[in-house]
mmCIF file of the N, C-alpha and C atoms, coordinates in Angstrom:
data_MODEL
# 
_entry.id   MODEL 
# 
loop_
_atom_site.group_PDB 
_atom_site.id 
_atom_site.type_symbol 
_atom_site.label_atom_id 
_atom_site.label_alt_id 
_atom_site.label_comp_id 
_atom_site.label_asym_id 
_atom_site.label_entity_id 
_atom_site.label_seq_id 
_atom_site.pdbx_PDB_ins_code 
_atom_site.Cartn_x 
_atom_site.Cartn_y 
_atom_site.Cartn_z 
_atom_site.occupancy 
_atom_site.B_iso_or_equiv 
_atom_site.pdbx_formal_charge 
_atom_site.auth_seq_id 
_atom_site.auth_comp_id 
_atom_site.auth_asym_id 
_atom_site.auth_atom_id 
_atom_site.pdbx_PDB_model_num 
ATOM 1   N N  . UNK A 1 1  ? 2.439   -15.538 -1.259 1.00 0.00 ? 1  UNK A N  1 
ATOM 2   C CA . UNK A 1 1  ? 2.130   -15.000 0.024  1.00 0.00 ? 1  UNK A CA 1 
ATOM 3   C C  . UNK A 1 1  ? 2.445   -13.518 -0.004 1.00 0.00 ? 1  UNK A C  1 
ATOM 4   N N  . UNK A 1 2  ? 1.549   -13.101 0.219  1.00 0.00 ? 2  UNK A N  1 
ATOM 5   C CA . UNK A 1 2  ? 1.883   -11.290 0.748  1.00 0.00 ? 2  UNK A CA 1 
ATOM 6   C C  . UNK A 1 2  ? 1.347   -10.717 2.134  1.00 0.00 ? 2  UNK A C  1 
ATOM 7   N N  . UNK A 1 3  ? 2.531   -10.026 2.477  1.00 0.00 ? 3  UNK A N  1 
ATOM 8   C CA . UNK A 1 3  ? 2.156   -9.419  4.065  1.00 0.00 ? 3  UNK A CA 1 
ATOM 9   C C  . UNK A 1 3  ? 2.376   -7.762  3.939  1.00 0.00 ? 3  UNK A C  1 
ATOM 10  N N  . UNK A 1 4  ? 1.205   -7.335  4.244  1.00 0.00 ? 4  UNK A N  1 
ATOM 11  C CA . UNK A 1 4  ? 1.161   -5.952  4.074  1.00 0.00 ? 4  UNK A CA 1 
ATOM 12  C C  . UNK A 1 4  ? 0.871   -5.354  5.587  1.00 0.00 ? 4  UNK A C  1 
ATOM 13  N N  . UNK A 1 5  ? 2.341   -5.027  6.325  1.00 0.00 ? 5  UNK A N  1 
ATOM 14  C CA . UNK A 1 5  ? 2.051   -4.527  7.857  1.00 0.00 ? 5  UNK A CA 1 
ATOM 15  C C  . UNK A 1 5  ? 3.042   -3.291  7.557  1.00 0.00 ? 5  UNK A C  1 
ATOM 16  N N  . UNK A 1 6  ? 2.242   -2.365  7.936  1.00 0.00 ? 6  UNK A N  1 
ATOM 17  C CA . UNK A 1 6  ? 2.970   -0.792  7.361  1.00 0.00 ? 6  UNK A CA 1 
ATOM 18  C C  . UNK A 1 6  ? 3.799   -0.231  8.351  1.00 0.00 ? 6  UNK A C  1 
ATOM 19  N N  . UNK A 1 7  ? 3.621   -0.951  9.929  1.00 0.00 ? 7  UNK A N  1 
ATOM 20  C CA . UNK A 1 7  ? 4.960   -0.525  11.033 1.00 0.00 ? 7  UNK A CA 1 
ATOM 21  C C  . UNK A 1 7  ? 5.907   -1.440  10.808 1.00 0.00 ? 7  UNK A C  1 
ATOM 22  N N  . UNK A 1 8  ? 6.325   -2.537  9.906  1.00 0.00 ? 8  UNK A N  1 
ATOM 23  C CA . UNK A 1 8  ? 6.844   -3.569  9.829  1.00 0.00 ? 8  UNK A CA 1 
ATOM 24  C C  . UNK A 1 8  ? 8.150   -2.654  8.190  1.00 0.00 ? 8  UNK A C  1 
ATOM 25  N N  . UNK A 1 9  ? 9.603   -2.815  8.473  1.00 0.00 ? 9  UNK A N  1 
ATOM 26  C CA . UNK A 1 9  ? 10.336  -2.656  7.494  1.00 0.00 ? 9  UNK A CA 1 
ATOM 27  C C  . UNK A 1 9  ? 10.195  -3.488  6.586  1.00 0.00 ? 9  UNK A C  1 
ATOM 28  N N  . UNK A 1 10 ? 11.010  -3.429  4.955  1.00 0.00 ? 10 UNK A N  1 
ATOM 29  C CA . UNK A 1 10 ? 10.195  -4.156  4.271  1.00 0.00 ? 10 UNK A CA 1 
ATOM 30  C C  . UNK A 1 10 ? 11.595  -5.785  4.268  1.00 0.00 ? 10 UNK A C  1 
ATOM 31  N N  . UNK A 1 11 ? 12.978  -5.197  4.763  1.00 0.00 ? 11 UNK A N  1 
ATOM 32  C CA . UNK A 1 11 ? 13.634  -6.474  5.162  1.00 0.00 ? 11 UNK A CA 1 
ATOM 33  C C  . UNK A 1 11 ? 13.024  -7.404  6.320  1.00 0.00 ? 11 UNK A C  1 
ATOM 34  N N  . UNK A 1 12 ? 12.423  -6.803  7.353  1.00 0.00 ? 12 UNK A N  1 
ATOM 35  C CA . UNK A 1 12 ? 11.833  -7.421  8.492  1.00 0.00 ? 12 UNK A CA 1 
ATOM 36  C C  . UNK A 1 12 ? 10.560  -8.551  7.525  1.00 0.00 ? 12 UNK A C  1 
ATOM 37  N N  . UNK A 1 13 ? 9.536   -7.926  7.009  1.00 0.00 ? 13 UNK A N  1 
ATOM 38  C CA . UNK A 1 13 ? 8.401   -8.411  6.339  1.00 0.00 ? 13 UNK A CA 1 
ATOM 39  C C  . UNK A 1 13 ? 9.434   -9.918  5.589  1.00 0.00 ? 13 UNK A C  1 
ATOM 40  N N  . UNK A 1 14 ? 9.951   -9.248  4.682  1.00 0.00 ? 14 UNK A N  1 
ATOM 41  C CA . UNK A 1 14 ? 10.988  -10.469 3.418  1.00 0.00 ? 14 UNK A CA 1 
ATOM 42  C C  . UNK A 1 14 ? 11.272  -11.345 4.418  1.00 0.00 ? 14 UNK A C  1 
ATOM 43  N N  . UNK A 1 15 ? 11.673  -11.370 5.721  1.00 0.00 ? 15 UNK A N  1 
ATOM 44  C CA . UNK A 1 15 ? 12.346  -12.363 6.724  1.00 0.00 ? 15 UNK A CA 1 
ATOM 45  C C  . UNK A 1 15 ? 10.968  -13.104 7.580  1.00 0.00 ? 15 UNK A C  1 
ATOM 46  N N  . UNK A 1 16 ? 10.126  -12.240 7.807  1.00 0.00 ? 16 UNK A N  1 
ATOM 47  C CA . UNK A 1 16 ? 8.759   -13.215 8.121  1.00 0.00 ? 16 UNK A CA 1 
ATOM 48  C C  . UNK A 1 16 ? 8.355   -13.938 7.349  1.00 0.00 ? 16 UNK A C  1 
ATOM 49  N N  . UNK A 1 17 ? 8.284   -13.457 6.062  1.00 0.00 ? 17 UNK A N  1 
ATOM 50  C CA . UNK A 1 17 ? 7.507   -14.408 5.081  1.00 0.00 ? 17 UNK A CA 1 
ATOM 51  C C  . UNK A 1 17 ? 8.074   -15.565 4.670  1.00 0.00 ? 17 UNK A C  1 
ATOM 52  N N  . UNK A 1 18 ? 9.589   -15.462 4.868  1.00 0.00 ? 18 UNK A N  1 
ATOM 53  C CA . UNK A 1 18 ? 10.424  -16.765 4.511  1.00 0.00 ? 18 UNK A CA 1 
ATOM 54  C C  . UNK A 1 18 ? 10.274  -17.767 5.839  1.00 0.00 ? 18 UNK A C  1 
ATOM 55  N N  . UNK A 1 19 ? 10.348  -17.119 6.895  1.00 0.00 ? 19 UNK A N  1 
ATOM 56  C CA . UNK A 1 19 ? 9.910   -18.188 8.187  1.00 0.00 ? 19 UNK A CA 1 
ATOM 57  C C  . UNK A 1 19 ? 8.393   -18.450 8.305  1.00 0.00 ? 19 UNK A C  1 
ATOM 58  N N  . UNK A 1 20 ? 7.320   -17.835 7.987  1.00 0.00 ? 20 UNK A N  1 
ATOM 59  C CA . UNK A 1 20 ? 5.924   -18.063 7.872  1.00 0.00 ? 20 UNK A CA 1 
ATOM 60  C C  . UNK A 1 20 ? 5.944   -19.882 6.786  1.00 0.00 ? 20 UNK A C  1 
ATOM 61  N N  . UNK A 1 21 ? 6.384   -19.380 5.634  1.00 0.00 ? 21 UNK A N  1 
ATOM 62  C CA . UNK A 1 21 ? 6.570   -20.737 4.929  1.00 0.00 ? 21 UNK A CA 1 
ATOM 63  C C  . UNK A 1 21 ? 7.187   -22.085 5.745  1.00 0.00 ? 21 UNK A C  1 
ATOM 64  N N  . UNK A 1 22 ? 6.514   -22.774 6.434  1.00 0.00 ? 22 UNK A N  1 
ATOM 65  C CA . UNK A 1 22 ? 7.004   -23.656 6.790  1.00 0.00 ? 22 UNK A CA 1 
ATOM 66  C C  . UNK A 1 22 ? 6.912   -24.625 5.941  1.00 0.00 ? 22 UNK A C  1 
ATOM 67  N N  . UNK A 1 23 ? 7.388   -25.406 6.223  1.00 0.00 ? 23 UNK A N  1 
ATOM 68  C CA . UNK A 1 23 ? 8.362   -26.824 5.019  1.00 0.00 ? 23 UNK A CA 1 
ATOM 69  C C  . UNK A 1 23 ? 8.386   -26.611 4.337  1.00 0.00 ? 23 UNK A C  1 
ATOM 70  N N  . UNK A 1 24 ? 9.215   -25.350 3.846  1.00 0.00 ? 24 UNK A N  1 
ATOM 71  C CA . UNK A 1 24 ? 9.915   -24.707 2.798  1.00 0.00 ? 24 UNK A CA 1 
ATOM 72  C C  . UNK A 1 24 ? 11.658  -24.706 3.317  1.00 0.00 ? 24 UNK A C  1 
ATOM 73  N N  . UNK A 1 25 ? 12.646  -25.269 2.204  1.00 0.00 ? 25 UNK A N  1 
ATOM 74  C CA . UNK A 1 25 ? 13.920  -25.163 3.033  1.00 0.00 ? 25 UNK A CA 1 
ATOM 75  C C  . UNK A 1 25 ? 14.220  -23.421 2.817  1.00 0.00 ? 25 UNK A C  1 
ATOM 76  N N  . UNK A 1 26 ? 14.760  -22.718 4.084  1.00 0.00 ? 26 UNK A N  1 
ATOM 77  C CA . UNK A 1 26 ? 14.672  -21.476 3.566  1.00 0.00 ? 26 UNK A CA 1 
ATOM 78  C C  . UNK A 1 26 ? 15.785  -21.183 2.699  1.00 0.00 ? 26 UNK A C  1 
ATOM 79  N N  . UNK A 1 27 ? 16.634  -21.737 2.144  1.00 0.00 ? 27 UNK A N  1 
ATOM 80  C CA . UNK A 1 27 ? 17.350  -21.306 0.799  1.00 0.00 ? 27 UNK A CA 1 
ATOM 81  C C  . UNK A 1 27 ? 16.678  -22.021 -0.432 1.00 0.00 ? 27 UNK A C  1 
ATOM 82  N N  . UNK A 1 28 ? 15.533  -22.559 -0.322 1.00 0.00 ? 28 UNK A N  1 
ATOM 83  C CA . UNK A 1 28 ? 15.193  -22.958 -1.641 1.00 0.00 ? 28 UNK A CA 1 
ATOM 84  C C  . UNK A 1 28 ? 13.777  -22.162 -1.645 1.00 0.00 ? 28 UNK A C  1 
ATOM 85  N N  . UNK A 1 29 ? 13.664  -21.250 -1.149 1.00 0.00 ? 29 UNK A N  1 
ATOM 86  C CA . UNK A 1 29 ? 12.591  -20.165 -1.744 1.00 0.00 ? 29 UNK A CA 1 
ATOM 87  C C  . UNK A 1 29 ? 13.414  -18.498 -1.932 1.00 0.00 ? 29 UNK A C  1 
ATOM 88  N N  . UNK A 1 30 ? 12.626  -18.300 -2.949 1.00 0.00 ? 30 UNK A N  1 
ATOM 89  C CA . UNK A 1 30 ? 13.211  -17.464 -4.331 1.00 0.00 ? 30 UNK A CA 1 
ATOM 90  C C  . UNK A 1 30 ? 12.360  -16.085 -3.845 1.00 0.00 ? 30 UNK A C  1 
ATOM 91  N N  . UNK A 1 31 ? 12.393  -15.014 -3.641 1.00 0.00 ? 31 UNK A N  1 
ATOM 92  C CA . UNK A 1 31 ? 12.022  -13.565 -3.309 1.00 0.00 ? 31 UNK A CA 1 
ATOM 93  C C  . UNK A 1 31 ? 12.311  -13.189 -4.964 1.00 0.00 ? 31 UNK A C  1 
ATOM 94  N N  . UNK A 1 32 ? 11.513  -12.778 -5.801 1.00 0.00 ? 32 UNK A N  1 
ATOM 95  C CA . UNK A 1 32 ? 11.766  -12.399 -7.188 1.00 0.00 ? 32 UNK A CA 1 
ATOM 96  C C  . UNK A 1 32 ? 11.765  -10.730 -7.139 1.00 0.00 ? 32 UNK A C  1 
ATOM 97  N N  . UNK A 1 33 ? 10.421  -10.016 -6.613 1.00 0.00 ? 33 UNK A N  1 
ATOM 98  C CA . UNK A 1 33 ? 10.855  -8.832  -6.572 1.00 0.00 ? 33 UNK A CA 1 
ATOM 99  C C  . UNK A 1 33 ? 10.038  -7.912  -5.811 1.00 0.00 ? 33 UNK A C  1 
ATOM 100 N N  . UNK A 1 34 ? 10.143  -7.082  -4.490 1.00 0.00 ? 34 UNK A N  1 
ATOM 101 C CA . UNK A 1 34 ? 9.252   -6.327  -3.431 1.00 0.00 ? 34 UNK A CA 1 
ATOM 102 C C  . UNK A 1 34 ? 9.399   -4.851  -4.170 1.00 0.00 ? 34 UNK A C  1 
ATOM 103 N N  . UNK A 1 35 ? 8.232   -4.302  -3.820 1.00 0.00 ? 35 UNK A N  1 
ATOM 104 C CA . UNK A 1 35 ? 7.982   -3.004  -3.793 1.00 0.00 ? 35 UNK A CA 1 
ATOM 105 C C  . UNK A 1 35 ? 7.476   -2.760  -2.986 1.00 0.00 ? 35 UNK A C  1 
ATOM 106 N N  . UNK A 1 36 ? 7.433   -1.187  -2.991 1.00 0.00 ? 36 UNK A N  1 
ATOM 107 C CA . UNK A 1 36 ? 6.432   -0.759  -1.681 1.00 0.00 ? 36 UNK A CA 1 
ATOM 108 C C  . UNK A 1 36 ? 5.399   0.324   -2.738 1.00 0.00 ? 36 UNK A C  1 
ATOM 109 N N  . UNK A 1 37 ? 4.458   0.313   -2.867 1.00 0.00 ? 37 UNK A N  1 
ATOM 110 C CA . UNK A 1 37 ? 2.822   1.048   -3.670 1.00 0.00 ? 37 UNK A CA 1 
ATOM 111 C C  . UNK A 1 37 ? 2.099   1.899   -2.717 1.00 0.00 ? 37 UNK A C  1 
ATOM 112 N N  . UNK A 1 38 ? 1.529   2.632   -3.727 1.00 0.00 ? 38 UNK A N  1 
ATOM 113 C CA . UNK A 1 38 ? 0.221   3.376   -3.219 1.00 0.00 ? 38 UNK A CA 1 
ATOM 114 C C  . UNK A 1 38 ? -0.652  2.483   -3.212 1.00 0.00 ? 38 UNK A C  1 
ATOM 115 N N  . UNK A 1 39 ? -1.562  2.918   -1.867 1.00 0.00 ? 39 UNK A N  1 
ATOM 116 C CA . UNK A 1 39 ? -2.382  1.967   -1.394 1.00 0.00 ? 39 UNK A CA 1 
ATOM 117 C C  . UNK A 1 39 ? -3.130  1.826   -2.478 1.00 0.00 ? 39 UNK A C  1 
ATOM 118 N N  . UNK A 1 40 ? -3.623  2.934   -3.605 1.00 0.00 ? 40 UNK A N  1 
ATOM 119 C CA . UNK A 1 40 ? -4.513  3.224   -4.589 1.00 0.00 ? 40 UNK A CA 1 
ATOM 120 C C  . UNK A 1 40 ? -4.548  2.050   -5.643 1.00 0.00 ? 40 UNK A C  1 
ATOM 121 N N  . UNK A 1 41 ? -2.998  1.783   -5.593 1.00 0.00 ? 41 UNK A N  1 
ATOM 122 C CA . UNK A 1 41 ? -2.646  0.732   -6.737 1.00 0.00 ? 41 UNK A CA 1 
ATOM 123 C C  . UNK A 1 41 ? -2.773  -0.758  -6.662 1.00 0.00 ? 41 UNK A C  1 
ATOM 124 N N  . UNK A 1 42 ? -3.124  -0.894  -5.036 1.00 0.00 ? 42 UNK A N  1 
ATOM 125 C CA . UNK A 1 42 ? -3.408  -2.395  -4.876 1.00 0.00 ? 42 UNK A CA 1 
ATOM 126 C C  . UNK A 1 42 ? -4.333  -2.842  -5.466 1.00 0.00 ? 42 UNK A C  1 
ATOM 127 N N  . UNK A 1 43 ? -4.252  -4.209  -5.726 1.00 0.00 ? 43 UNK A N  1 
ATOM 128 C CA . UNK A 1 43 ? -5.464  -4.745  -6.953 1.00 0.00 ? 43 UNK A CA 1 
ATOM 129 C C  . UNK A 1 43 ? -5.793  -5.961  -6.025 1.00 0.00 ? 43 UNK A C  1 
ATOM 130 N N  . UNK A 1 44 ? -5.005  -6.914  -5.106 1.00 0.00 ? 44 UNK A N  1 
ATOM 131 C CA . UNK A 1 44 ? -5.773  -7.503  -4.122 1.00 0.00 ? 44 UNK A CA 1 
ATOM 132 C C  . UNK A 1 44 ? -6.592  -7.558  -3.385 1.00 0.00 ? 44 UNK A C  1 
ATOM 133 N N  . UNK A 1 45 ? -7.929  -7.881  -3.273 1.00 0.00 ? 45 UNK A N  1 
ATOM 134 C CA . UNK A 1 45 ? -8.643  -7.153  -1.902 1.00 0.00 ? 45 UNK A CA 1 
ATOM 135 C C  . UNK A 1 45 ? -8.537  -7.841  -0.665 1.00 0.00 ? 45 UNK A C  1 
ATOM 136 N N  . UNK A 1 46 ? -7.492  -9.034  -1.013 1.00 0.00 ? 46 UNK A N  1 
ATOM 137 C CA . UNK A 1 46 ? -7.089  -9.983  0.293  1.00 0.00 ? 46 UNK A CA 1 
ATOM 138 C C  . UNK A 1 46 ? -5.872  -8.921  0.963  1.00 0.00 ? 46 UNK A C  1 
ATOM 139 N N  . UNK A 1 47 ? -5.391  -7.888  0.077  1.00 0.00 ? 47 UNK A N  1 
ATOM 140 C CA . UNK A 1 47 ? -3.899  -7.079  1.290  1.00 0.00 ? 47 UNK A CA 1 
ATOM 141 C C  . UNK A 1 47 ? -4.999  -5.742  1.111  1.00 0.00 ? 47 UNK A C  1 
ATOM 142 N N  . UNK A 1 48 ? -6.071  -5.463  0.211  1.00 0.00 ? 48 UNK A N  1 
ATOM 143 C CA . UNK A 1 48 ? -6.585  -4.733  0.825  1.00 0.00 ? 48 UNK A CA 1 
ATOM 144 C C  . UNK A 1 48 ? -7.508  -4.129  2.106  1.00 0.00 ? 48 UNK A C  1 
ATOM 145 N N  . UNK A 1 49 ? -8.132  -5.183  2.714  1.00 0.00 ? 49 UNK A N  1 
ATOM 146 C CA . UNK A 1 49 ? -8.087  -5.219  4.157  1.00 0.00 ? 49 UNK A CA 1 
ATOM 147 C C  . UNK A 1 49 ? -7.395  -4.881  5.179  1.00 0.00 ? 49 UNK A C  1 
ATOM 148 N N  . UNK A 1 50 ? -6.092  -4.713  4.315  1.00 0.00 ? 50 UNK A N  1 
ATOM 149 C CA . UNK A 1 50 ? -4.999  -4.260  5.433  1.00 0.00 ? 50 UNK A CA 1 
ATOM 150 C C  . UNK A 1 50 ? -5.113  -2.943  5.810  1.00 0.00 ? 50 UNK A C  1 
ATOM 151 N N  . UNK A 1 51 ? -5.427  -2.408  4.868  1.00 0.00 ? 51 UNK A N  1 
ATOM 152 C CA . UNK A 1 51 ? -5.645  -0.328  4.640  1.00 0.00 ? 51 UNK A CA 1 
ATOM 153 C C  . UNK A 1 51 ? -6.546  0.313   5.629  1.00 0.00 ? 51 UNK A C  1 
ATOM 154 N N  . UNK A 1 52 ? -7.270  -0.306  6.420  1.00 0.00 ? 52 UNK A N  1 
ATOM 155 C CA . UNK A 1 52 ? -8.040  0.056   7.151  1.00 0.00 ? 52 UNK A CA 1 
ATOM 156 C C  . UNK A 1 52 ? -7.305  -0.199  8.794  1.00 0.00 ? 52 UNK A C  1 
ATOM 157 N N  . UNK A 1 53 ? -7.353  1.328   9.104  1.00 0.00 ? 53 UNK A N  1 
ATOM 158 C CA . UNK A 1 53 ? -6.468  1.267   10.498 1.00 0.00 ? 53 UNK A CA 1 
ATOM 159 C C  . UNK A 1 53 ? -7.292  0.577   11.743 1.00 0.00 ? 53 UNK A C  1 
ATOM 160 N N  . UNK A 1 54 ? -8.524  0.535   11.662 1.00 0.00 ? 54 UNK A N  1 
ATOM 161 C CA . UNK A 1 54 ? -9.509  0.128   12.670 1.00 0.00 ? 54 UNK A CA 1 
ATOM 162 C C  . UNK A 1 54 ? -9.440  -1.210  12.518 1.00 0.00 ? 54 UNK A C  1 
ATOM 163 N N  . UNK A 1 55 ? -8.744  -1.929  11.748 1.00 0.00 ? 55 UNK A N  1 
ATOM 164 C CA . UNK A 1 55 ? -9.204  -3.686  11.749 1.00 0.00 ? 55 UNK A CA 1 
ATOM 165 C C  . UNK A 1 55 ? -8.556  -4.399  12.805 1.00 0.00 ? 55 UNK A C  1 
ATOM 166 N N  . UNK A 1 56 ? -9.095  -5.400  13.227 1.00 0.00 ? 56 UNK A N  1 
ATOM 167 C CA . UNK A 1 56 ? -8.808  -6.279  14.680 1.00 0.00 ? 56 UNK A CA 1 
ATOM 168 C C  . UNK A 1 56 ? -8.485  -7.238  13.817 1.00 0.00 ? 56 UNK A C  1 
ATOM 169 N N  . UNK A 1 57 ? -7.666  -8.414  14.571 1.00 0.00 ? 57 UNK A N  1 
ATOM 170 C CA . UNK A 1 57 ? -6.826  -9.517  14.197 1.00 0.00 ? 57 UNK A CA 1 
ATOM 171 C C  . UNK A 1 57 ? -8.062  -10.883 14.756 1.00 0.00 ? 57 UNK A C  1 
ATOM 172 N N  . UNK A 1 58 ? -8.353  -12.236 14.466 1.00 0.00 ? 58 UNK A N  1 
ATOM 173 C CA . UNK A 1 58 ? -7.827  -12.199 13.261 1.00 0.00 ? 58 UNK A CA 1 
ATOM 174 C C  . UNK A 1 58 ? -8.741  -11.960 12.101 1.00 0.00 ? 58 UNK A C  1 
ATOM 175 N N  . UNK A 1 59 ? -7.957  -11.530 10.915 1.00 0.00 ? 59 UNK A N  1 
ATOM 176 C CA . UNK A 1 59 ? -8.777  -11.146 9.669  1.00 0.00 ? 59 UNK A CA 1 
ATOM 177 C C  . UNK A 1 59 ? -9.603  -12.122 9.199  1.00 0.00 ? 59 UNK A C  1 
ATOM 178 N N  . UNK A 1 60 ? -10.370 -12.269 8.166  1.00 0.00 ? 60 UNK A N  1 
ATOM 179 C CA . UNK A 1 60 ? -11.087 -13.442 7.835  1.00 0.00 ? 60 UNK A CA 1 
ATOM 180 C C  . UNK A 1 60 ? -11.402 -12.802 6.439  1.00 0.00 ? 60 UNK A C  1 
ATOM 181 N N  . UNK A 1 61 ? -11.079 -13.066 5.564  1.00 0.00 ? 61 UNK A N  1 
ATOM 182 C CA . UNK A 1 61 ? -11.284 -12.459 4.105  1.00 0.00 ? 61 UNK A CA 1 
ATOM 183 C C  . UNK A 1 61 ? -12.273 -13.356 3.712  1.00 0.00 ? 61 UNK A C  1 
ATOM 184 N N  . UNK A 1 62 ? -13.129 -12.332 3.119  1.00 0.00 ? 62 UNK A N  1 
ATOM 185 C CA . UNK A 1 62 ? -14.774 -13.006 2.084  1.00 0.00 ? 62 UNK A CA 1 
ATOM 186 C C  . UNK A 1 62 ? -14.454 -12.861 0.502  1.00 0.00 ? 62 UNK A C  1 
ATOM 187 N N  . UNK A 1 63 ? -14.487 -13.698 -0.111 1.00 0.00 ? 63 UNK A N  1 
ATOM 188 C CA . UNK A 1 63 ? -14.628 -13.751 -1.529 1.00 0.00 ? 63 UNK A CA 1 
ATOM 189 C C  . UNK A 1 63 ? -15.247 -12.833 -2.036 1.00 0.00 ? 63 UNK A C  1 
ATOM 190 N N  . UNK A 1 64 ? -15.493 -12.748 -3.297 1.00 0.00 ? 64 UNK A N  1 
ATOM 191 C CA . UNK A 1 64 ? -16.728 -11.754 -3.676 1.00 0.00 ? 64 UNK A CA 1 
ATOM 192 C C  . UNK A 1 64 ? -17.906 -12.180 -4.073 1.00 0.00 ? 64 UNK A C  1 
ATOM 193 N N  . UNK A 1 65 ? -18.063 -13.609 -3.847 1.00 0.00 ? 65 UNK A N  1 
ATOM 194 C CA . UNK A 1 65 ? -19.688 -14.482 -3.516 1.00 0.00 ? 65 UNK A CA 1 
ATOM 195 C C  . UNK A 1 65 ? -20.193 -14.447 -2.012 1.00 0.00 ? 65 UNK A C  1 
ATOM 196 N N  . UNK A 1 66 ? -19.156 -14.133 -0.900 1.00 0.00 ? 66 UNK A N  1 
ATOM 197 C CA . UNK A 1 66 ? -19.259 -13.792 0.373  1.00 0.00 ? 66 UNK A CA 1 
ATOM 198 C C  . UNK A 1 66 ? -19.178 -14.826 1.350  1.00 0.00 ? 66 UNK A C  1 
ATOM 199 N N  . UNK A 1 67 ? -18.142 -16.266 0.321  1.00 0.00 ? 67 UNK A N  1 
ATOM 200 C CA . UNK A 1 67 ? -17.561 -17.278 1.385  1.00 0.00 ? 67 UNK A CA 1 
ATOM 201 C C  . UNK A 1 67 ? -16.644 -16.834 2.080  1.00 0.00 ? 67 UNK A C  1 
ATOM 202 N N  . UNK A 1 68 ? -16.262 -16.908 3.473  1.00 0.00 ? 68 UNK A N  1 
ATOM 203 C CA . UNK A 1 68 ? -14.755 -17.176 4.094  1.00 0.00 ? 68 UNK A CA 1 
ATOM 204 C C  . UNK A 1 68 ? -13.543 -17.844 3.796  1.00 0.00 ? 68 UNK A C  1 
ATOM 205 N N  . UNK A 1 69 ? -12.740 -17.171 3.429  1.00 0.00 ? 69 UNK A N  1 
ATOM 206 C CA . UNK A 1 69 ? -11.634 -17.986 3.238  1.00 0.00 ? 69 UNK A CA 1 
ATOM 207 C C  . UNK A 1 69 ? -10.411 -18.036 3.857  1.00 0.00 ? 69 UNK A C  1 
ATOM 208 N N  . UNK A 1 70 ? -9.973  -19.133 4.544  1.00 0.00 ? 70 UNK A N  1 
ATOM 209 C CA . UNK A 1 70 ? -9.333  -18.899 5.618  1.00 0.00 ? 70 UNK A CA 1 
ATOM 210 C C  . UNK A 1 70 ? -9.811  -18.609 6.838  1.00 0.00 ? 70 UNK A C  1 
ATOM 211 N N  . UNK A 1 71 ? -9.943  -19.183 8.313  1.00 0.00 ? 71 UNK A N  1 
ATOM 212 C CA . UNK A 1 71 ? -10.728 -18.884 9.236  1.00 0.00 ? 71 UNK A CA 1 
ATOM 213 C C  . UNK A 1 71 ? -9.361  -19.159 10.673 1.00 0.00 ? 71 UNK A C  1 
# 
């Protein structure tokens, strides 16, 4: 799971994403290692959607055959 919200600190984000996981016990999920990147360097184009200040909620990411995934 990755959450890329750029008014969001990156302890705040680490603490959503562990409560986003539901039926996960939250001491048995493992945070291995966060950074924070140039947008340049993202290689996802599922957190790259995020980069765009004009986008409305909710997102709906297209593959690159141009299915929906996630709705």
């Amino acid at each position: 799971m990755e959450l890329a919200l750029p008014t969001r600190s990156l302890s705040v984000t680490l603490q959503q994403s562990r409560t986003v996981a539901s039926g996960c016990v939250t001491s048995a999920g493992q945070i291995i290692k966060t950074a924070t990147i140039n947008f340049k360097l993202c290689k996802r184009d599922s957190t790259k959607q995020f980069h765009n200040s004009k986008f409305k909620f909710p997102l709906v990411y297209c593959n690159k055959s141009g299915h929906q995934i996630g709705s």
